[in-house]
N, C-alpha and C positions, 0 to 999 in steps of 0.2 A: 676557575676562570682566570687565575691570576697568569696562567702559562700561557692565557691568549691575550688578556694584554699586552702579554711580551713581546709575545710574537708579532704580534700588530704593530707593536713600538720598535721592533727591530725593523720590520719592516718601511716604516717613516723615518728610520733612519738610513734606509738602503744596503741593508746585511740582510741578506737571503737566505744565506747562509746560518747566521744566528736565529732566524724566525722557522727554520726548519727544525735545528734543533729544541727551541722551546714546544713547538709543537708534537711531536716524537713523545714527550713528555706529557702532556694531555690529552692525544686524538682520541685514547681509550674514554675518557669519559667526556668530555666535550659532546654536548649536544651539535647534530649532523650538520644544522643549519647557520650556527655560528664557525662550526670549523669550515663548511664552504666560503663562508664570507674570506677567511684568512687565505686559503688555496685558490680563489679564485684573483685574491690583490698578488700575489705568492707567483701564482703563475702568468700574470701580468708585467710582473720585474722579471722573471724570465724567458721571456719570450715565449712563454710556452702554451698558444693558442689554445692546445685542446685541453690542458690542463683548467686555466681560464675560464674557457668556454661551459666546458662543463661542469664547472664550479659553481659559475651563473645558473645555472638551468636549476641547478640542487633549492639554491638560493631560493628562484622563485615557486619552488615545489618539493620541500622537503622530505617529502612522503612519498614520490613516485620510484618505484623499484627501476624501472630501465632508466632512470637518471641517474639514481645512487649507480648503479650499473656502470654505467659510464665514466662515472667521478670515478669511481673506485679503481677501472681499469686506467683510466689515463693517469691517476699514481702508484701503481704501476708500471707501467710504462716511462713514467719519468724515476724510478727510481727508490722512490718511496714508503714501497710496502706496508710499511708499521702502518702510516695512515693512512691506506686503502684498506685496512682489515675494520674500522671499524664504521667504515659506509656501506662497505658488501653486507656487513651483518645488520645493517639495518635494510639495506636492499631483501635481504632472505626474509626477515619478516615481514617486509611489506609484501613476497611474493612467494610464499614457501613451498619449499621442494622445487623452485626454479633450477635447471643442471648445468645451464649457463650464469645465475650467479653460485653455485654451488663449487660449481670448479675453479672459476674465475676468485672466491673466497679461498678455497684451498690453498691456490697457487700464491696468496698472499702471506698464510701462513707457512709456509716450504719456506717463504725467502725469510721469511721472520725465523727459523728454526722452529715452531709452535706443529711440530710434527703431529702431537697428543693431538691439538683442536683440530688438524686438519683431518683426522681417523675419525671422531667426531662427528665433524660435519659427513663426514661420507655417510658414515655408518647411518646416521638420521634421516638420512636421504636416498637410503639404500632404492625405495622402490623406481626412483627415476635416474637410477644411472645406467651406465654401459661398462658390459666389460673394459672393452678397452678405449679411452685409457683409463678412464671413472674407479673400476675395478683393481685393475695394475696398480694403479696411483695407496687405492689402500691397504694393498700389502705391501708397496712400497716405504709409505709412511709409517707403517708398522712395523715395520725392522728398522727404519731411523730412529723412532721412539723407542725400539727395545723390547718391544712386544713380540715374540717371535711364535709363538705361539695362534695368535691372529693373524699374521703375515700368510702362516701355514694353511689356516685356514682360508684367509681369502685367495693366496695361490691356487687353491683346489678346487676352487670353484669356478676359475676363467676358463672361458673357451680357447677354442687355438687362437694363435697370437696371428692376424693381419700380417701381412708383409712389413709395412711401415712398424711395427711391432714386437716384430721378432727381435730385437736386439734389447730391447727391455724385458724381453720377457725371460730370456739369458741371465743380464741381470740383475733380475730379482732369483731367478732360481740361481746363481749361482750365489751371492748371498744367505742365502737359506742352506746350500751344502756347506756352504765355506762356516757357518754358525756350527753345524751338526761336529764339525769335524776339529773347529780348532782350538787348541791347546789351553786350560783356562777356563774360571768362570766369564762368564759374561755380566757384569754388572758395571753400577757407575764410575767405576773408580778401573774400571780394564778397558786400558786407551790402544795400548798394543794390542790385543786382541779385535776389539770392536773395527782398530783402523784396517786389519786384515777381513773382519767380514765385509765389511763398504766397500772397500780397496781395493783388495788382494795383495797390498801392499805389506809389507815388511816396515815397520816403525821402529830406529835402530836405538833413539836414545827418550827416555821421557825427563821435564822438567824438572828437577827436586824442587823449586820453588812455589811455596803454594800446594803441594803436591795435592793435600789433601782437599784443602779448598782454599783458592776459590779455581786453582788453572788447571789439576788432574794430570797433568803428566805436559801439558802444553804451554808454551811462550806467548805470551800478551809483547811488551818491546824487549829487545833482544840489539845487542850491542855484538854483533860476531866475532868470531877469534880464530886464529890462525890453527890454536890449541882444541877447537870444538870441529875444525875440517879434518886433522889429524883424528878426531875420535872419532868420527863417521868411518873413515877410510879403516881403520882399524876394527870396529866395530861389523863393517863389512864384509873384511876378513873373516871373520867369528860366523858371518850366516852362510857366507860360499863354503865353508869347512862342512861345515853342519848341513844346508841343505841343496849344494850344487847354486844354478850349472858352471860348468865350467865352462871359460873363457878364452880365447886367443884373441884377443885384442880389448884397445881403451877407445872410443869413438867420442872425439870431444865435437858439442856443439859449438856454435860460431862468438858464442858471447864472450868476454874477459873473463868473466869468473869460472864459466865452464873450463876453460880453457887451464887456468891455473889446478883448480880442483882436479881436472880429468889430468893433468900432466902428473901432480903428486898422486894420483890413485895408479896411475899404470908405472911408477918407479915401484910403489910399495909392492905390488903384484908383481912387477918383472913381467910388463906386456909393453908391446909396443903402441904408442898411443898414434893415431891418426885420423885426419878431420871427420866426422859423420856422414856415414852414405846411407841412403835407403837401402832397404835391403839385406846391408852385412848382416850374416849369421854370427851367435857364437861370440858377440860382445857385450861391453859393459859400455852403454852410453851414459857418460858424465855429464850431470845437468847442477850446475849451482843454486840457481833460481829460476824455475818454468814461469815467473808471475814476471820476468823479465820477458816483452817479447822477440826480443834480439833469440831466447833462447829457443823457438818454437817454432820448427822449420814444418809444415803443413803435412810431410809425412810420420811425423814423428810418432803416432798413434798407430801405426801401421807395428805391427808387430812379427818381426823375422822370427825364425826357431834361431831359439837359444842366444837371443836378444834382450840383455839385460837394462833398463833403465832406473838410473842411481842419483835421485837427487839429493843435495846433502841439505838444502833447508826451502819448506814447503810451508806455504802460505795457510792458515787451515782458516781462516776469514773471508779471503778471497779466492778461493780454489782454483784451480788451475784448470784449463780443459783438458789434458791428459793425467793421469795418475801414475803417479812412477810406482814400479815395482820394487825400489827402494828407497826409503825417506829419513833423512836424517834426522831428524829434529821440525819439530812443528812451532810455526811463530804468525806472531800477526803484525807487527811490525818490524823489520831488519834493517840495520844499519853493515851493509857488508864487513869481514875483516879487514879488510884495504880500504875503505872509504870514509869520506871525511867525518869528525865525531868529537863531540866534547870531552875532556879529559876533567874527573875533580880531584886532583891532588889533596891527600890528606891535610887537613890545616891552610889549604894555598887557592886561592880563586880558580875558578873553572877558567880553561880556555880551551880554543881552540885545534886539534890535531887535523891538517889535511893529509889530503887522500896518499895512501902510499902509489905512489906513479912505477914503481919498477917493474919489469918485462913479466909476460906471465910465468915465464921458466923461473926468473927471478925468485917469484913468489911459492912457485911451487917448490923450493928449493928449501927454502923457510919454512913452508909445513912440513914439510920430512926432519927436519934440528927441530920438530917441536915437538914435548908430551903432551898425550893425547892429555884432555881434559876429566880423568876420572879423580876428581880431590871428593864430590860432592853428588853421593849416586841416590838417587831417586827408591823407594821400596819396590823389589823386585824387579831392578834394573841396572844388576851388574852382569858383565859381558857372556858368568855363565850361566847368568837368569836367558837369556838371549839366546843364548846357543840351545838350550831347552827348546825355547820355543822352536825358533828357526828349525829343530830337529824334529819337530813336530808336525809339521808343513806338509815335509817330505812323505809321499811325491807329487801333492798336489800344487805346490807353489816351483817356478813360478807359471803363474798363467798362461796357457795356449789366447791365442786370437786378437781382436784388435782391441786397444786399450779402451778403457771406459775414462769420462772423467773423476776428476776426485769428488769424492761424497764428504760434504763435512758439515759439520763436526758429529750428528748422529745422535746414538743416546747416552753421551759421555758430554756434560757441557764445562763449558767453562767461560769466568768472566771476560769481559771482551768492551773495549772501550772506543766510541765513534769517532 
């Protein structure tokens, strides 16, 4: 109870903000009818009527399932998830084997990563669902959990996939071949691999920090360097060797940092770089950060033959709506190589470093006079741990058709900070 007085007291003090996070903290055990009380003052401060509103309603009927119903999706819909999961699960037993709180619960766990509880609740509820998507959804969540084995089995049992369907139903079965085929066990600790089943992605470099636990191969904050763009591009090198295609040109997106990146990637390759069209066959489109939306022109999922997309650092927290074909490194917070950042001088006060302002050619100029960043390699992740794989691939990567988005993080976790 002591994380709802917090909250509460955050709130009387007018941090929203901070009463959100104390609550995150106890929804899981907090009895339904004091946490409405707190989401109902919660959605009060922000403006947020239906949140509010149905917060109240909880308030005055703790026990009614289409109320919990309600609460649960309107947090939800604001954002919230962690605390809609545990008013849905009181809605389920007020109303059990409901397929509209059933899914609606699911979908709470998907945003939470709680892939396990979401198979779970399906399976428990097997008799009142629908193939699709009820059906989908659990062989979905069974290859995010790592289950492949169930995945299999629930695949085998859907019917044809609906029109509105058919592109999940792609995939999940492509998923399921892309497990069968690629390179590597599949366990918790195979990031590179698992990110090519979700993916189809190529994952060029893993973390050594933490490797083993608590981050797996992935970045929590991440400070960039001019030395770690230089080892994408080179590491690059090492998968076009290895698994194709070949390229006649560099297609830079519109953003600054695309712009820099894709300039130093088409010197190293000896292509000529120019601006991104729909369409072009037969390139390497340079994406610095897709979670930038400068970087994210509406065609960009559309996928030409022989259309490569090369991002050198990719959000795995906030995922991106397209999934590049190449990703450099995986992080959850980035401070660009050029962008403004604290410096701690050994023995000397931290200060301030601003942004590097010089032209994008400028910069690009600078990662080519840089070594790549191999001081400090991760277990089974030096360039001919890589080239292995990548040679592995071959000829299924890279991917025909239109891009999906990125799947993350799957059944490979890692710690991660709000």
């Amino acid at each position: 109870m002591s994380d709802l007085v917090e909250a509460s007291e955050k709130l009387d003090a007018g941090d929203l903000s901070g009463a959100i996070r104390a609550l995150l903290t106890t929804a899981a055990d907090a009895p339904v009818a004091d946490l409405a009380v707190i989401l109902a003052r919660a959605g009060r401060l922000a403006g947020f009527d239906d949140l509010s509103e149905a917060a109240d309603a909880v308030v005055s009927d703790p026990r009614d399932a289409a109320l919990l119903y309600q609460l649960g999706w309107a947090c939800i819909e604001r954002g919230i998830s962690q605390i809609a999961i545990p008013v849905l699960e009181a809605a389920l037993a007020a109303a059990p084997g409901d397929r509209q709180i059933v899914t609606e619960l699911t979908a709470a766990y998907e945003d939470a990563y709680r892939y396990r509880d979401a198979v779970a609740v399906l399976e428990a509820n097997d008799a009142g669902l629908e193939d699709w998507p009820d059906r989908y959804l659990l062989g979905f969540y069974s290859v995010m959990s790592g289950d492949l084995d169930r995945a299999r089995r629930a695949a085998a049992r859907l019917a044809p996939a609906p029109q509105d369907w058919v592109h999940a139903h792609r995939r999940l079965s492509g998923m399921l071949e892309r497990a069968a085929t690629v390179p590597g066990p599949l366990d918790q600790q195979a990031l590179r691999p698992w990110h090519y089943v979700l993916n189809g992605g190529v994952l060029l470099h893993l973390s050594p920090h933490g490797f083993d636990e608590p981050m797996r191969g992935r970045y929590a904050y991440l400070h960039d360097s001019l030395a770690a763009v230089r080892r994408t591009i080179d590491r690059l090198r090492v998968v076009l060797e290895a698994a194709g295609p070949a390229a006649s040109s560099v297609s830079l997106l519109p953003d600054r940092g695309s712009s820099i990146f894709g300039l130093a990637l088409a010197s190293v390759l000896g292509l000529p770089a120019q601006p991104y069209a729909a369409g072009r066959r037969d390139t390497i489109i340079a994406a610095y950060d897709l979670s930038d939306p400068a970087a994210l022109p509406p065609t960009l999922a559309e996928r030409a033959p022989g259309a490569l997309l090369v991002e050198h650092a990719t959000s795995w927290t906030n995922p991106g709506p397209v999934a590049p074909d190449v990703t450099g490194l995986l992080y959850q917070s980035l401070v660009p190589a050029w962008g403004e950042h604290m410096r701690f001088p050994p023995g000397g006060e931290p200060e301030q470093v601003p942004a590097d302002e010089r032209p994008a050619e400028a910069l690009a100029a600078a990662v080519l006079e840089t070594a790549p960043d191999e001081d400090d390699v991760a277990p089974g992740d030096t360039p001919a741990d890589l080239a292995t794989f990548a040679a592995g691939l071959a000829p299924g990567w890279p991917l025909a058709g239109r891009r999906d988005r990125l799947w993350s993080p799957g059944p490979v976790p890692s710690a991660r900070f709000l």
